[in-house]
Gaussian input, Z-matrix of N, CA and C with variables (Angstrom, degrees):
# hf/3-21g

backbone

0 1
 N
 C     1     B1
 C     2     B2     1     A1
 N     3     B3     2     A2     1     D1
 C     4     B4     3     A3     2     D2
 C     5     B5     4     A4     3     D3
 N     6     B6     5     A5     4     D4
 C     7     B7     6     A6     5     D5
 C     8     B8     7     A7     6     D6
 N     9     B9     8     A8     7     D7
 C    10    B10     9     A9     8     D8
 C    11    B11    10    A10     9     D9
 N    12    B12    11    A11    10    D10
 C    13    B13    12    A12    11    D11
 C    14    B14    13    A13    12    D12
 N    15    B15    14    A14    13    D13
 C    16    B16    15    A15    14    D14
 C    17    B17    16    A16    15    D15
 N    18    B18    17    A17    16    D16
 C    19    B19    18    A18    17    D17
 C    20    B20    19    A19    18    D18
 N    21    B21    20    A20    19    D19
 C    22    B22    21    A21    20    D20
 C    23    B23    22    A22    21    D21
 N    24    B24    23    A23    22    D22
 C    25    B25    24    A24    23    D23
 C    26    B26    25    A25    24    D24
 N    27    B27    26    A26    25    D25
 C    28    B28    27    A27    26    D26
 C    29    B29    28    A28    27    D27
 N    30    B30    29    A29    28    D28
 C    31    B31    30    A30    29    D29
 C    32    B32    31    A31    30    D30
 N    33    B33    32    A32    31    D31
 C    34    B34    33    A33    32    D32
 C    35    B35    34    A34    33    D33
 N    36    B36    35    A35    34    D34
 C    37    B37    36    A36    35    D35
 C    38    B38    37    A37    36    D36
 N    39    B39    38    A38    37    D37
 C    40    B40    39    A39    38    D38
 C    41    B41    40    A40    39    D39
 N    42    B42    41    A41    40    D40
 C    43    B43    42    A42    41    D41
 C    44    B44    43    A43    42    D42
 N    45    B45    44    A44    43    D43
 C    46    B46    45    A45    44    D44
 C    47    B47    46    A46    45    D45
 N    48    B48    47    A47    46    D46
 C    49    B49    48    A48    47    D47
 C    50    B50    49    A49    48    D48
 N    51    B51    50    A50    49    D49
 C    52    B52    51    A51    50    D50
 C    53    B53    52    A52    51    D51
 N    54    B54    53    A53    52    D52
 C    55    B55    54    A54    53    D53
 C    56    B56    55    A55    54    D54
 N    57    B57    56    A56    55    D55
 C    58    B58    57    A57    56    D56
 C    59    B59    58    A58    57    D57
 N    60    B60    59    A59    58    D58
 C    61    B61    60    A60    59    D59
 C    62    B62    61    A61    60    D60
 N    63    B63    62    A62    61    D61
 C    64    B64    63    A63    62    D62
 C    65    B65    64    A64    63    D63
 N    66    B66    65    A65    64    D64
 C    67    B67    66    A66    65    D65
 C    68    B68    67    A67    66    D66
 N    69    B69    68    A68    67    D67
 C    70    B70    69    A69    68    D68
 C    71    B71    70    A70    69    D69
 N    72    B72    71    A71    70    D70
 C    73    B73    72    A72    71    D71
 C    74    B74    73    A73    72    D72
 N    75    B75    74    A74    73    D73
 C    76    B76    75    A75    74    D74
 C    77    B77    76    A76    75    D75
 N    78    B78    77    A77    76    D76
 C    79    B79    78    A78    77    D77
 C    80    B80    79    A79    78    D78
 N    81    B81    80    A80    79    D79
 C    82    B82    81    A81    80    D80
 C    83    B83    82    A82    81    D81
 N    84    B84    83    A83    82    D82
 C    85    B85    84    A84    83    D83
 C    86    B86    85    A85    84    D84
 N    87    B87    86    A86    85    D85
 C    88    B88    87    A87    86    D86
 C    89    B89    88    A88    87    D87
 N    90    B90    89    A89    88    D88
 C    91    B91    90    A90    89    D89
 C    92    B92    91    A91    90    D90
 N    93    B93    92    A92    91    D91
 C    94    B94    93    A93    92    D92
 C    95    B95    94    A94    93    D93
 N    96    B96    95    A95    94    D94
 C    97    B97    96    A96    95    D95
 C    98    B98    97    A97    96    D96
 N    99    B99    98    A98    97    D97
 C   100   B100    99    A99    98    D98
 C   101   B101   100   A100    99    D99
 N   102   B102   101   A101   100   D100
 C   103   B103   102   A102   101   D101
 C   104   B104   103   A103   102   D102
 N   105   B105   104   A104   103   D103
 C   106   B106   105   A105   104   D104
 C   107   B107   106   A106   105   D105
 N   108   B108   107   A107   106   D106
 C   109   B109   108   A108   107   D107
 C   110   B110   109   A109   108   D108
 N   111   B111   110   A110   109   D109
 C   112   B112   111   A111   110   D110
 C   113   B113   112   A112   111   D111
 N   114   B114   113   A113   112   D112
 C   115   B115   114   A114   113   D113
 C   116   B116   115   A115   114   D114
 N   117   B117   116   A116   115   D115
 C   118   B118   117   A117   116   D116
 C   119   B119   118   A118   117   D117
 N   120   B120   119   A119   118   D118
 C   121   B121   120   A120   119   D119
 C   122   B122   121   A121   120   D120
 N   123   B123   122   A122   121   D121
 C   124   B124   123   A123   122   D122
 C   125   B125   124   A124   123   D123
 N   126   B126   125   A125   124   D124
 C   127   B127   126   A126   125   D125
 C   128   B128   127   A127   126   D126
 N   129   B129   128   A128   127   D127
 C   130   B130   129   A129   128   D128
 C   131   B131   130   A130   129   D129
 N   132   B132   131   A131   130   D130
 C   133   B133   132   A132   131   D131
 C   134   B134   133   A133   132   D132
 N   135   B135   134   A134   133   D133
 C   136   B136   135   A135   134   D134
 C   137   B137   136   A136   135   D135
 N   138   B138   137   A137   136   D136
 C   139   B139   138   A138   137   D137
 C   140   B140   139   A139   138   D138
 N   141   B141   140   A140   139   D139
 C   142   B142   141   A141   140   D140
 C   143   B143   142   A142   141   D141
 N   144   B144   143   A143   142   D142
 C   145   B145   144   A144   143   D143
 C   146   B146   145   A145   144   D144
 N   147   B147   146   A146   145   D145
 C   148   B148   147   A147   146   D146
 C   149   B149   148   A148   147   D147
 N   150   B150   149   A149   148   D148
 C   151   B151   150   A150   149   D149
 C   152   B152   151   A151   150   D150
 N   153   B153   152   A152   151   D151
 C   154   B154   153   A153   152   D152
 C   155   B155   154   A154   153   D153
 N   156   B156   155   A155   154   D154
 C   157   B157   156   A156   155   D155
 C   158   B158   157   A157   156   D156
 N   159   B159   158   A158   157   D157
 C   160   B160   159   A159   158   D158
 C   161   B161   160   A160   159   D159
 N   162   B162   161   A161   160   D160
 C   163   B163   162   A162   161   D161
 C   164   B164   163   A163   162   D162
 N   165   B165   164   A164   163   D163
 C   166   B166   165   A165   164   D164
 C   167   B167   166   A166   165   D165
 N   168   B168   167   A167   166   D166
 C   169   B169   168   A168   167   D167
 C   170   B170   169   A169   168   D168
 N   171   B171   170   A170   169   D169
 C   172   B172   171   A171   170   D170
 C   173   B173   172   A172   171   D171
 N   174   B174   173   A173   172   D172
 C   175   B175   174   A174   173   D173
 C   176   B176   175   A175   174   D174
 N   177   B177   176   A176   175   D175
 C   178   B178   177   A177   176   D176
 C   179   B179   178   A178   177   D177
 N   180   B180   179   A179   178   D178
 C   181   B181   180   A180   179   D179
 C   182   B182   181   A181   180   D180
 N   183   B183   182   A182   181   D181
 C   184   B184   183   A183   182   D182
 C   185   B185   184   A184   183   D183
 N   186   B186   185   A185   184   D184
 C   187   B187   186   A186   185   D185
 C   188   B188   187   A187   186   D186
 N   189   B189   188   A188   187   D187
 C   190   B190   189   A189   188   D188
 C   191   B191   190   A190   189   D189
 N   192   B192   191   A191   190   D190
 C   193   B193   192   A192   191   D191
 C   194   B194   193   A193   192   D192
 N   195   B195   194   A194   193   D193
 C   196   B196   195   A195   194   D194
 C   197   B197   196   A196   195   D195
 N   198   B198   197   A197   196   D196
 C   199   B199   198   A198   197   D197
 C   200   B200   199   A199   198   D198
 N   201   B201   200   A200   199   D199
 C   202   B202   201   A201   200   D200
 C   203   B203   202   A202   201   D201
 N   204   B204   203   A203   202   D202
 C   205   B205   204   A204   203   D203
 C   206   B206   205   A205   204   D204
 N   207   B207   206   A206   205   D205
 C   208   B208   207   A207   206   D206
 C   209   B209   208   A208   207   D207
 N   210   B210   209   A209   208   D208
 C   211   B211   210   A210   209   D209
 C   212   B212   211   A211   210   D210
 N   213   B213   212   A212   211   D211
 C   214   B214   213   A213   212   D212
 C   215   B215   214   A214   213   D213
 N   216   B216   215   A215   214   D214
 C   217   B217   216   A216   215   D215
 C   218   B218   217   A217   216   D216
 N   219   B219   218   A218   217   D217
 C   220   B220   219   A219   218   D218
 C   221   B221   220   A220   219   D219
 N   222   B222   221   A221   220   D220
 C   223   B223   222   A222   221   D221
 C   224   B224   223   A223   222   D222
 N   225   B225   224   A224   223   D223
 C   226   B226   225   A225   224   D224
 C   227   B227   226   A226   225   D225
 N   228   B228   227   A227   226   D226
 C   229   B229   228   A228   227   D227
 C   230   B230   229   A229   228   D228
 N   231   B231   230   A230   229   D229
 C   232   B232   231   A231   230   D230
 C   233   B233   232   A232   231   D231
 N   234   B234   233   A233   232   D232
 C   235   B235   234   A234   233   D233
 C   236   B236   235   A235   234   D234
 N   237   B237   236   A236   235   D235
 C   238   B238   237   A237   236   D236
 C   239   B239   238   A238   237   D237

   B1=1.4339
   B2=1.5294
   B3=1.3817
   B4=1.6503
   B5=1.5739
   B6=1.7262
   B7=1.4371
   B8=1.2705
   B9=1.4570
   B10=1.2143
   B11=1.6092
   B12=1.2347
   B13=1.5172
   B14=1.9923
   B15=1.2171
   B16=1.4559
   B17=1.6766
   B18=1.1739
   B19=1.4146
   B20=1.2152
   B21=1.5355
   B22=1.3003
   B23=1.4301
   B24=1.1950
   B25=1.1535
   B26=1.5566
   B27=1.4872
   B28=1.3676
   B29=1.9293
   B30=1.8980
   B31=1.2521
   B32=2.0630
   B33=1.0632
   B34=2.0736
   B35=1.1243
   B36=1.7101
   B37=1.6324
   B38=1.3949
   B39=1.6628
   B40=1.5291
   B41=1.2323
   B42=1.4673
   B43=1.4350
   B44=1.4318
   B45=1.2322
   B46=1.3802
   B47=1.6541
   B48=1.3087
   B49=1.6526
   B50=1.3790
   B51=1.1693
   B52=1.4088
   B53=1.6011
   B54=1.3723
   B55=1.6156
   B56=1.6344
   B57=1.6227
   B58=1.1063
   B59=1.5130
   B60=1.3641
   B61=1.9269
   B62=0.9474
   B63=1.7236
   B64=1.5555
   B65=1.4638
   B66=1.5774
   B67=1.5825
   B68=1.3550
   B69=1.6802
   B70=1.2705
   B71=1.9995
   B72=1.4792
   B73=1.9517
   B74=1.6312
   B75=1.1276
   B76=1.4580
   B77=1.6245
   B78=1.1686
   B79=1.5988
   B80=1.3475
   B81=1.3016
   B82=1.4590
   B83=1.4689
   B84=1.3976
   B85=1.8387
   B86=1.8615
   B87=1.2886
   B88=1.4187
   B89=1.4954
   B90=1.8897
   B91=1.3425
   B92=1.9305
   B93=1.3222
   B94=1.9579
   B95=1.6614
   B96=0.9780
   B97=1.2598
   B98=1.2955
   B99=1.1578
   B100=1.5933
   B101=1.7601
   B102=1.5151
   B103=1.5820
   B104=1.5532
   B105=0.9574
   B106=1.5256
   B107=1.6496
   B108=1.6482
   B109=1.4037
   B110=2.1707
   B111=1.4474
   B112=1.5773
   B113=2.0321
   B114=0.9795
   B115=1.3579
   B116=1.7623
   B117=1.0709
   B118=1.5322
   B119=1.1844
   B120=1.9047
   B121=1.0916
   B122=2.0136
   B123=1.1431
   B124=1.6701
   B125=1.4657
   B126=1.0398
   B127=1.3964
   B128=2.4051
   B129=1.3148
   B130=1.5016
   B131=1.2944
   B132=1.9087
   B133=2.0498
   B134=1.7798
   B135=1.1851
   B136=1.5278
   B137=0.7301
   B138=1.6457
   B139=1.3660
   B140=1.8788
   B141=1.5447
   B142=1.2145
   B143=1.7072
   B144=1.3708
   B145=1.8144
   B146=1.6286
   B147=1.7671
   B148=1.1870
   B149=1.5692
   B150=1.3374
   B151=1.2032
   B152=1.4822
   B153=1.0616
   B154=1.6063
   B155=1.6566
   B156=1.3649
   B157=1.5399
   B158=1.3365
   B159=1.3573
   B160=1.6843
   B161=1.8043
   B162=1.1800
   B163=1.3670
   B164=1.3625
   B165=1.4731
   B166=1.2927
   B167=1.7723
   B168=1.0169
   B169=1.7694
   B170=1.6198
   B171=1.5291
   B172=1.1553
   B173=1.4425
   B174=1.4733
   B175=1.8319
   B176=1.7272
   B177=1.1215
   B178=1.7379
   B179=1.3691
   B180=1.3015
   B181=1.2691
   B182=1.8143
   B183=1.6236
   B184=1.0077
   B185=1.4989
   B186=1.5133
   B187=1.9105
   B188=1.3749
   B189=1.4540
   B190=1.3137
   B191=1.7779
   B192=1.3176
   B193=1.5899
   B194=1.5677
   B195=0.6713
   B196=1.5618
   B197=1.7519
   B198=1.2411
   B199=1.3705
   B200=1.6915
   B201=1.0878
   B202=1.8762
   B203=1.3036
   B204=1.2174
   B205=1.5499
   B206=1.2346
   B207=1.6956
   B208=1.4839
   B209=1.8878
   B210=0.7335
   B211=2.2335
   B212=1.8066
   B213=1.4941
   B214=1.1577
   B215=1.7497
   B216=1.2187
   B217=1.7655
   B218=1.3803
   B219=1.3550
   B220=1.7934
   B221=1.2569
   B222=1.4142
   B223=1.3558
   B224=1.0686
   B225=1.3944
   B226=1.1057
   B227=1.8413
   B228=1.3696
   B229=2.2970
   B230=1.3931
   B231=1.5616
   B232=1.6913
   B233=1.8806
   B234=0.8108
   B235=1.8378
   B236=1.5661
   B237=1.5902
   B238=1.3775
   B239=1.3990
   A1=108.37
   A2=105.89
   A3=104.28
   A4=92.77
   A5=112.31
   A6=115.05
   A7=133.61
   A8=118.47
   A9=131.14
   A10=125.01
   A11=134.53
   A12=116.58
   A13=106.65
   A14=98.77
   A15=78.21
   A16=116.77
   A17=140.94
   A18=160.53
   A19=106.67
   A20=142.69
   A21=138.13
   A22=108.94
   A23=138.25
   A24=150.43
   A25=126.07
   A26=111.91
   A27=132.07
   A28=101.45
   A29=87.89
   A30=100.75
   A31=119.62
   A32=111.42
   A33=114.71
   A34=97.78
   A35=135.84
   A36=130.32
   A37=99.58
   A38=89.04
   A39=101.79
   A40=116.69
   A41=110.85
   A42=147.76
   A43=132.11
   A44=108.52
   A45=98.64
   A46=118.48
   A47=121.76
   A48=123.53
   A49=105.42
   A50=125.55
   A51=131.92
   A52=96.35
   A53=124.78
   A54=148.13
   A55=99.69
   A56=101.12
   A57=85.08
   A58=126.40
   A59=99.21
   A60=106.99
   A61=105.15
   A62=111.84
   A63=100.47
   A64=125.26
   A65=96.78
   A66=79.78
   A67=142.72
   A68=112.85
   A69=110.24
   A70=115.01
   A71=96.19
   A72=87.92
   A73=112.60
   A74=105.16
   A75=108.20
   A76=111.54
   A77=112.19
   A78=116.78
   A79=125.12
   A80=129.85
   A81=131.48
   A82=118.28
   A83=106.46
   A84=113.28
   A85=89.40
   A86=119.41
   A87=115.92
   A88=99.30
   A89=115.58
   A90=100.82
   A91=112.51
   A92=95.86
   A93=115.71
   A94=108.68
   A95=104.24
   A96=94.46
   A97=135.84
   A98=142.00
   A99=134.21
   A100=91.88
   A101=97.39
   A102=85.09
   A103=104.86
   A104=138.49
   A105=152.54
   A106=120.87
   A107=104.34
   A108=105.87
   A109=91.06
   A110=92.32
   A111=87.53
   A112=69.84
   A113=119.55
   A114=136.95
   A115=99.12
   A116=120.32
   A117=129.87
   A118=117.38
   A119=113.13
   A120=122.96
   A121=114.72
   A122=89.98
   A123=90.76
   A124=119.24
   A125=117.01
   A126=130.57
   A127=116.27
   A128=95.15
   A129=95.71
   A130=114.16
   A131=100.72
   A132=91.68
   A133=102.72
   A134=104.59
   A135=113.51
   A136=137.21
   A137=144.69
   A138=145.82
   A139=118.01
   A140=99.53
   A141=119.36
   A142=128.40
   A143=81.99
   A144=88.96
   A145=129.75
   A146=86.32
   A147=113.52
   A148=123.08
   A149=107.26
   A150=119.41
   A151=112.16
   A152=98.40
   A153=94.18
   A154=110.03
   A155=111.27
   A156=117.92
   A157=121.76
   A158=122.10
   A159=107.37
   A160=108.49
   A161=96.22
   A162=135.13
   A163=122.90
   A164=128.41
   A165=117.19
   A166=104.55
   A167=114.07
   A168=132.89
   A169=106.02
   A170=142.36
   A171=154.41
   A172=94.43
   A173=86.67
   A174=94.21
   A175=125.56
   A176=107.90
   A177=118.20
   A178=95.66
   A179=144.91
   A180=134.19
   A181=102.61
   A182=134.56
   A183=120.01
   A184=89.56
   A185=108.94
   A186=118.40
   A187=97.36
   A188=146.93
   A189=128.53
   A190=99.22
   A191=100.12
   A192=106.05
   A193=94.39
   A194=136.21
   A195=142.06
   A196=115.88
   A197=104.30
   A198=131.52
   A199=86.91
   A200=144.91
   A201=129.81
   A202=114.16
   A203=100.73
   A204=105.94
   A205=110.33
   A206=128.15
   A207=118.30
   A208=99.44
   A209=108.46
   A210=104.32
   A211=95.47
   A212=139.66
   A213=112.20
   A214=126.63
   A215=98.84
   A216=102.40
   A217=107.72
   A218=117.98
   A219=115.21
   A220=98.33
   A221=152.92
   A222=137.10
   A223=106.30
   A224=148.50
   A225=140.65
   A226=115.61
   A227=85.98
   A228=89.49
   A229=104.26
   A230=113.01
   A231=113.31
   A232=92.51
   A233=114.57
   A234=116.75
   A235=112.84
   A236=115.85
   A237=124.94
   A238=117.56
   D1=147.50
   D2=-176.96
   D3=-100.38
   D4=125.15
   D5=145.09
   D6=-113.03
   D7=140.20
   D8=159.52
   D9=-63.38
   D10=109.22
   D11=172.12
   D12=-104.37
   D13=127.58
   D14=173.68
   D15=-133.69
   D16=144.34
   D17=-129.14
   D18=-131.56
   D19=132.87
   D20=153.57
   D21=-83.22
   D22=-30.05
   D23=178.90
   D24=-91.80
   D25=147.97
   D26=-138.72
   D27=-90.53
   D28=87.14
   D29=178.54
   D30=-40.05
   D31=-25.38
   D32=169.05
   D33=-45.66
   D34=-41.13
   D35=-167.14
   D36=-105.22
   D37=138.83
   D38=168.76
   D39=-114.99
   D40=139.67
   D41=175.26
   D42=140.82
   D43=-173.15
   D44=171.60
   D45=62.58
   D46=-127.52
   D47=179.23
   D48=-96.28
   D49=13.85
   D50=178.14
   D51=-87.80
   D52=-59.79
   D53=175.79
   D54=-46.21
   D55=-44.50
   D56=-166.29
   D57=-86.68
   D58=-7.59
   D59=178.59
   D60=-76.49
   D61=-42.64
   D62=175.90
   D63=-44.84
   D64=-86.04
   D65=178.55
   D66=-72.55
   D67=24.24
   D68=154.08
   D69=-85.75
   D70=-21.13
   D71=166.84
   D72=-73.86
   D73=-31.64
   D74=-178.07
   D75=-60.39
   D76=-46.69
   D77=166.78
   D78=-69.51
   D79=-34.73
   D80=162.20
   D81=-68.00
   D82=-6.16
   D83=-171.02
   D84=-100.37
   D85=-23.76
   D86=-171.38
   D87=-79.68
   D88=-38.53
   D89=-171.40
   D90=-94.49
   D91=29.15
   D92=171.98
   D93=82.00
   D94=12.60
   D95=166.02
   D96=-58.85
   D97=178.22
   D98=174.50
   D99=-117.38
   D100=130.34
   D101=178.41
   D102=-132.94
   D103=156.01
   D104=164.58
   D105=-137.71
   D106=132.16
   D107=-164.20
   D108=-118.57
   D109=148.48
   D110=-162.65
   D111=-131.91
   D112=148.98
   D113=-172.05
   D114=178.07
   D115=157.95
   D116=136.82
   D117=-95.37
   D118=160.03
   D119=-159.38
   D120=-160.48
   D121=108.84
   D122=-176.17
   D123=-44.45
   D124=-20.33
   D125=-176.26
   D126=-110.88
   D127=121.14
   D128=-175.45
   D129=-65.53
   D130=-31.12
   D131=176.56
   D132=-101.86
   D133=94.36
   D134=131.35
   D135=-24.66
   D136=75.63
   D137=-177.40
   D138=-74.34
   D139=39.78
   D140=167.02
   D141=-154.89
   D142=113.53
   D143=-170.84
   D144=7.10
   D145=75.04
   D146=161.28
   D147=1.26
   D148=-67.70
   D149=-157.76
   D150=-86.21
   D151=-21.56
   D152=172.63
   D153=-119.53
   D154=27.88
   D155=153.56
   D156=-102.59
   D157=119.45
   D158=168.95
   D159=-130.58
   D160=131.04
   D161=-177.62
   D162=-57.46
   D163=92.50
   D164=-162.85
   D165=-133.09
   D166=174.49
   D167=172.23
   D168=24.42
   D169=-161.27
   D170=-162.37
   D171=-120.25
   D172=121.08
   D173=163.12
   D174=-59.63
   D175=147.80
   D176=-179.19
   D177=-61.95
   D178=-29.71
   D179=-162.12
   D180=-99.42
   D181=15.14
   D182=-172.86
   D183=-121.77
   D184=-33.54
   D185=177.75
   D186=-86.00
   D187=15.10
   D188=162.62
   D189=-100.69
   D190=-21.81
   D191=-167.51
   D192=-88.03
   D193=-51.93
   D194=133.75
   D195=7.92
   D196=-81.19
   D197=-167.56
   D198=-79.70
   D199=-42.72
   D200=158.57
   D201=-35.97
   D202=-68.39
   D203=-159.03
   D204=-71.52
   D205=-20.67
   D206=170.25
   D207=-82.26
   D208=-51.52
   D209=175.61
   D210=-48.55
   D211=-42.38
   D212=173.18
   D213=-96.39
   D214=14.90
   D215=161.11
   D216=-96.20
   D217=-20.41
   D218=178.55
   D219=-98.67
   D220=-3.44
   D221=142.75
   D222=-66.73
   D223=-52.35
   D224=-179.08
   D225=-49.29
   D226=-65.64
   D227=174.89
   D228=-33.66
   D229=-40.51
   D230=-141.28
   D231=-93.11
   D232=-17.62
   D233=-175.49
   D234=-97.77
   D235=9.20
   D236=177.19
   D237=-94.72

């Protein structure tokens, strides 16, 4: 069977659902599956099978860090 796994979050960091796609491709690749993981990733080398990783859009964890730091520069403007 061909699977897709796909990630909002910025496959370069590990843990969490990052840990966990992995070794859920790693286990679907043992029982022959064809697997491909589509995540974005701050980093171009992937220290996970390259070839069946492809790299797409901005991780949730760089637009949440994102979306902080603009909500704490407008608390700040707004309390002056």
């Amino acid at each position: 069977m061909k699977v897709g796994l796909v990630s909002p979050y910025d496959f370069a960091s590990p843990g969490g659902v990052t840990d966990h796609v992995r070794h859920l491709a790693r286990q679907l690749r043992r029982l022959d599956h064809q697997v491909r993981i589509f995540a974005p990733s701050s980093r171009a080398d992937v220290d996970f099978d390259s070839a069946e990783f492809y790299r797409i859009g901005t991780s949730a964890t760089s637009t949440a860090a994102q979306s902080s730091s603009l909500t704490s520069r407008t608390l700040t403007a707004e309390s002056r």
